[in-house]
C-alpha positions as CSV (number, residue, x, y, z in Angstrom):
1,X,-93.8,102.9,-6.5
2,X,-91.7,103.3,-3.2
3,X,-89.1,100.8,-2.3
4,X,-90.0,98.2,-0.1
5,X,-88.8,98.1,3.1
6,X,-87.1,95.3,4.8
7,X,-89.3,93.6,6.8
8,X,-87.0,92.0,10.3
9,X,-88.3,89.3,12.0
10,X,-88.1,90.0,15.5
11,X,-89.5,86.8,16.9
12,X,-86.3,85.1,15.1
13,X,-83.2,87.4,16.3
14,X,-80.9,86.1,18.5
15,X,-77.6,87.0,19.8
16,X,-75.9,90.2,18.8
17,X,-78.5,90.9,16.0
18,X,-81.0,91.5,19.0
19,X,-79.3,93.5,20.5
20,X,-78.6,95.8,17.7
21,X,-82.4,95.9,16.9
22,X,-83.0,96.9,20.6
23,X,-80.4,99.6,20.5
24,X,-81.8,100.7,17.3
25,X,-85.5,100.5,18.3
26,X,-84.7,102.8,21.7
27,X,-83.0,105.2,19.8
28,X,-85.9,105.6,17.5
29,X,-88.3,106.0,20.0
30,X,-86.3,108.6,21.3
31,X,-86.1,110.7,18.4
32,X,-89.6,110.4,18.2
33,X,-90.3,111.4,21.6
34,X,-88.2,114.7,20.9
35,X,-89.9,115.8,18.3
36,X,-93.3,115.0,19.8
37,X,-94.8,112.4,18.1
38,X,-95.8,110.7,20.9
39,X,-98.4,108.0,19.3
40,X,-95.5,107.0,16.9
41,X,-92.9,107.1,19.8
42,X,-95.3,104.6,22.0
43,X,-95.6,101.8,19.2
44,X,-91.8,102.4,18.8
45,X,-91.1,102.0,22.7
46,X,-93.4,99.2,23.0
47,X,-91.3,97.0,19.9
48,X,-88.2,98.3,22.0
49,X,-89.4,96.9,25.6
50,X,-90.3,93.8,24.0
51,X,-86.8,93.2,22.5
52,X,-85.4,94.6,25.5
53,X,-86.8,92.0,28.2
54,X,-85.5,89.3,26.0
55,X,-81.9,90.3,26.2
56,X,-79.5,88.1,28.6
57,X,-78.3,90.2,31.5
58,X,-75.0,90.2,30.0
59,X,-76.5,92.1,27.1
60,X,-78.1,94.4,29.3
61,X,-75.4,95.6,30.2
62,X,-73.9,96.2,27.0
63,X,-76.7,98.5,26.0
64,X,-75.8,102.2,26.6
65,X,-76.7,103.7,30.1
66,X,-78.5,106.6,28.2
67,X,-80.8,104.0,26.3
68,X,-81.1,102.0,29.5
69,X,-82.3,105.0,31.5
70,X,-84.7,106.2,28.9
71,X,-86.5,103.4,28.1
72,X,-87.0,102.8,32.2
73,X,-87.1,106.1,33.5
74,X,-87.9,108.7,31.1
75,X,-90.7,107.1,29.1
76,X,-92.3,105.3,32.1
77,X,-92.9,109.1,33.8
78,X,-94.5,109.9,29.9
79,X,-96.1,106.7,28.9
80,X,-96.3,104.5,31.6
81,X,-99.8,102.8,33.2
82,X,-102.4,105.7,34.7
83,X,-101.1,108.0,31.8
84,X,-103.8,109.2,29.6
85,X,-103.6,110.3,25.6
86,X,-104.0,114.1,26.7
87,X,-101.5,114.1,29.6
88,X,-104.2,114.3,32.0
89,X,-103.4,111.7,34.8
90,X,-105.4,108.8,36.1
């Protein structure tokens, strides 16, 4: 039997714990993105924007500027609205 996974809470974290878990959810989606697993790197992106429009402005700011463009600029050209699953546009 595999070992079970800790299961995080994301509707409770708060604080610095959030931001960790956004850092840490932005990162994965990246990795995912470069190695092309693009279904897995959309859920991963989507957890990541979510935690991500909950941090303070102050927090923001304390997430790397690599992360922060990513997550706004890179994935929006690749997964953003009007994008279709075959990379046909809309």
């Amino acid at each position: 039997m595999p070992a079970k996974k800790n299961k995080v809470d994301l509707d409770k974290l708060e604080g610095e714990a959030l931001l960790k878990e956004a850092c840490k959810r932005i990162r994965a989606a990246r990795e995912l993105w470069k190695a092309h697993r693009n279904a897995a790197c959309r859920g991963e992106r989507e957890k990541a924007i979510v935690l991500y429009e909950r941090l303070t402005p102050e927090q923001k700011a304390k997430v790397p500027e690599a992360l922060r463009t990513w997550l706004r600029y890179r994935s929006e050209k690749y997964f953003g609205k009007g994008r279709k699953g075959n990379g046909a546009h809309s």
